[in-house]
N, C-alpha and C positions, 0 to 999 in steps of 0.2 A: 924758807916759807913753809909754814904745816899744812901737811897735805890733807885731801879734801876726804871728809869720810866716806863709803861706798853707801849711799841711799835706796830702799827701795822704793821711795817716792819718786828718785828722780830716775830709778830702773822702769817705775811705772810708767813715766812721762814718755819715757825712749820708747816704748810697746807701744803709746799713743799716736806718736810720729811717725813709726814704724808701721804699725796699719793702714793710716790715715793719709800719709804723703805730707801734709802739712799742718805747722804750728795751732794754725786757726782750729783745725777740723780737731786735734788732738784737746786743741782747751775746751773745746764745743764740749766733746765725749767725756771728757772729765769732769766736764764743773769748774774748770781753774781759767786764769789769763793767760794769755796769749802769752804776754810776757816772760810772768813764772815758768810756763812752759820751758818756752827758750832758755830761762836762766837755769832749770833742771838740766836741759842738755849743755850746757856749759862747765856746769857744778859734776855732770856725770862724766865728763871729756878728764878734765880735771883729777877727779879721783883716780882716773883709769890709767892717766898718765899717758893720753895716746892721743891722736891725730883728731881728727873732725869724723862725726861717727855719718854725718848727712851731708850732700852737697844740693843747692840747688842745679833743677833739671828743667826742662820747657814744663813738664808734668809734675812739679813740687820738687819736695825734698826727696830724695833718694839717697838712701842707707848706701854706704862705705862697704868695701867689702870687710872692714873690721867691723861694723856693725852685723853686717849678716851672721859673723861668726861668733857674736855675743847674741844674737838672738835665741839661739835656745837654751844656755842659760837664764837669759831674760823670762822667757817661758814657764820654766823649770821653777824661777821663783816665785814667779804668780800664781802656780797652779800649787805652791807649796802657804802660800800668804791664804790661798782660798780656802784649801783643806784643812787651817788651822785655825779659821772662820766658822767653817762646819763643822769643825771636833768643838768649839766650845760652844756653839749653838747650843746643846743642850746640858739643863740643870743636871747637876751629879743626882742620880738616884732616881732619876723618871726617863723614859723612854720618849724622849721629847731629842725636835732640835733635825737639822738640815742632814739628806742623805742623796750624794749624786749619783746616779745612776745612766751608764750609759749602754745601748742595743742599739741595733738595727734599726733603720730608716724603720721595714717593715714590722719587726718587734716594738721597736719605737713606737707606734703609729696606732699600728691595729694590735696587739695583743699585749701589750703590758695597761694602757689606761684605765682597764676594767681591775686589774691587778693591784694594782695600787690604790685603786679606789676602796679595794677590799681591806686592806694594810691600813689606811688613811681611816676607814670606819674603826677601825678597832683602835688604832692607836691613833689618835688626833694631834698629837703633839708632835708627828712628824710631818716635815716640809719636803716634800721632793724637787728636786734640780734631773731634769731628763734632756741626756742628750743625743737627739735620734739623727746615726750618722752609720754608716759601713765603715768609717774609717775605725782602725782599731785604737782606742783611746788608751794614753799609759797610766797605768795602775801602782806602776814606781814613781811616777812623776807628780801622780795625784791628781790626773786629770779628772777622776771619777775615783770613786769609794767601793760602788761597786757594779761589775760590767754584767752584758748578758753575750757571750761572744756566739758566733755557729764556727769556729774553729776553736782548735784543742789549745789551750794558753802553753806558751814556751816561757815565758820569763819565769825565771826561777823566784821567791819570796812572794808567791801568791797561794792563797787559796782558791783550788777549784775543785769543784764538782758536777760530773756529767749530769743534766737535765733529763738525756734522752736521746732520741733522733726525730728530727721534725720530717713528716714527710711531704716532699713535693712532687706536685705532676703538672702535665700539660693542659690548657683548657682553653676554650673561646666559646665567648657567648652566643645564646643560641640566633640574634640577631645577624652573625658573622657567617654562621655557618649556613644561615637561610639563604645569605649575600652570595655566598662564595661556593657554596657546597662542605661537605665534610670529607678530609682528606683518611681514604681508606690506607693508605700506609704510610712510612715513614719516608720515604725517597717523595711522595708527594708533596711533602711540604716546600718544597721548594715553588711550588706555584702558586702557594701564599702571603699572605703578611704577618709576616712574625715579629713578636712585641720583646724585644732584649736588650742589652747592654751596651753602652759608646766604649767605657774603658773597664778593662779586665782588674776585680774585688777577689779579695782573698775566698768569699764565699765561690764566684766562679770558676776557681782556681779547684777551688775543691771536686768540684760538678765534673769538671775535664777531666779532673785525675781517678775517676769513677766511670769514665768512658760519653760523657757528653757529649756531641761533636757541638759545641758551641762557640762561632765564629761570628764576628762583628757585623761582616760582609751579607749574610745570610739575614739581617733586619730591617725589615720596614718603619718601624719604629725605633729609634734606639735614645736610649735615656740612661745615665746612672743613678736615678733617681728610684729607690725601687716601690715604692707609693704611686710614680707618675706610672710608671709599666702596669702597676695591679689597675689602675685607674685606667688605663688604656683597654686594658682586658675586658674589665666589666663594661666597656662604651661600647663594644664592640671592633674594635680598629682590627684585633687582629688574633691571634694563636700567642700564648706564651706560661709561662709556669708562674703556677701561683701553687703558696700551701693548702694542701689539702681540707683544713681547718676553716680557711677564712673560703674557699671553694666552696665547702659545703653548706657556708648559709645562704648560698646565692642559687636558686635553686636556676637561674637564668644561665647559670655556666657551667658548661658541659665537657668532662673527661674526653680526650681523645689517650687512644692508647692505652688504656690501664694497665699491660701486661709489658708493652714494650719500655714504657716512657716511665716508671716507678722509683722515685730516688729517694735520699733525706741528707738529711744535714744534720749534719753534730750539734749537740746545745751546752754549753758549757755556763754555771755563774759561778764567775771568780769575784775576789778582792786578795787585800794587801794583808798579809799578815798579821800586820801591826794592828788591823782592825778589829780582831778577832776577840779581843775584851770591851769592846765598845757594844755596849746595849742592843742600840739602834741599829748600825750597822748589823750585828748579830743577828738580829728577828727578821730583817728585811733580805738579808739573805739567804736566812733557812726559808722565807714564804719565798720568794723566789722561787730556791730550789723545787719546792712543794707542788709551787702551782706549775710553769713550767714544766715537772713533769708529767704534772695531766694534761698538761696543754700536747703535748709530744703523743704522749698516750694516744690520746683522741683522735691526733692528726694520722694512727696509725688503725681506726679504727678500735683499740682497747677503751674496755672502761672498766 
């Protein structure tokens, strides 16, 4: 019997089952039938020469633990199918065509939009893909083109370039402080509400190892969401660290500590080496870098 060739249509189909728990919900997200579905996961068992990658469960289909372990190969190819979707996005010879870029929930959110808007005016031919997440995206696996990290990149076959240091402080709006009073020292805050973290990011990792005491237990608030924390800050709920930058246009929120409480954060934008002849990629990097480190500048009082 000749054996089945390895697809990545029906690699695709498996990520679809795989997210979704079932056939139905994977043909929904695809556009495909139900059926084809299934016969992709048949045709992929097949190729693989191995057991049943799904079983049904009370809660759908649940992945094998052979599937789990083809999973991130599964991954690996899609994000390598994507990135070679956005390398021929654009015409040879023009600065046109898809560039993904991934930052911080908070870079994400509040200070890259205006940046890109600037890149976007001058060169219209490019599309951006923006993915705002603290998780660190891989740049070998082609999750993204090009990152904006606040830790120093360890993978080796990247380019990077320091930004800067962004600086953060402490602050609560002055709604909060009317509420609550303003804590005159640092052991006082323990008889406040403080706006922080549920689970420990490489960015907080960093804060600690600079002498933070930053402990889960110690929040009134806790989110890893770091949009919902800045969003909590400026309602007033509570005390928590926001950068200095996006602080200072809110004239409603006010520094506690400026001597004690003064930190920053590394700004690094990297990409993949192999990018480094592509146009697009090229320009959107160097403004990156450009702007970014005015942005750092600023948040450090330089201009």
């Amino acid at each position: 019997m000749e054996q089945v060739a390895l697809s990545w249509d029906h690699c695709r189909s498996f990520l679809g089952v795989w997210r979704t728990g079932s056939l139905s919900a994977a043909a929904r997200a695809s556009g495909l039938t139900q059926p084809t579905i299934a016969r992709h996961i048949t045709l992929l068992e097949e190729a693989l020469d191995s057991g049943a990658l799904f079983i049904r469960s009370p809660h759908g289909l649940s992945p094998t633990d052979l599937a789990g372990s083809l999973v991130p190969h599964a991954l690996a190819m899609e994000a390598s199918a994507a990135a070679m979707m956005r390398a021929a996005s654009g015409a040879d010879g023009e600065i046109a065509g898809v560039v993904r870029i991934s930052a911080s929930q908070i870079i994400g959110v509040e200070v890259l939009p205006p940046i890109l808007t600037g890149i976007g005016a001058d060169h219209p031919g490019i599309d951006f893909e923006l993915v705002a997440t603290n998780e660190t995206s891989d740049l070998l696996r082609r999750d993204a083109d090009v990152a904006v990290r606040m830790v120093r990149p360890a993978q080796g076959a990247l380019i990077a370039q320091k930004a800067g240091d962004i600086q953060l402080a402490m602050y609560a709006h002055k709604d909060y402080l009317a509420r609550r009073g303003r804590p005159e020292t640092i052991d006082a805050l323990q008889d406040h509400a403080i706006v922080g973290f549920d689970q420990q990011t490489a960015g907080i990792q960093s804060l600690q190892s600079i002498g933070m005491p930053l402990k889960r237990e110690i929040f009134a608030f806790r989110t890893d969401n770091d949009v919902a924390q800045l969003a909590a800050i400026r309602a007033g709920f509570g005390i928590g660290i926001c950068q200095t930058n996006l602080a200072r246009g809110n004239p409603d929120l006010i520094r506690l500590f400026p001597k004690e409480m003064s930190f920053s954060l590394e700004t690094w934008i990297t990409m993949h080496e192999d990018l480094r002849g592509n146009r697009r990629m090229r320009l959107v990097f160097d403004r990156l870098v450009t702007d970014m480190t005015a942005y750092a500048k600023a948040s450090a009082g330089l201009h």
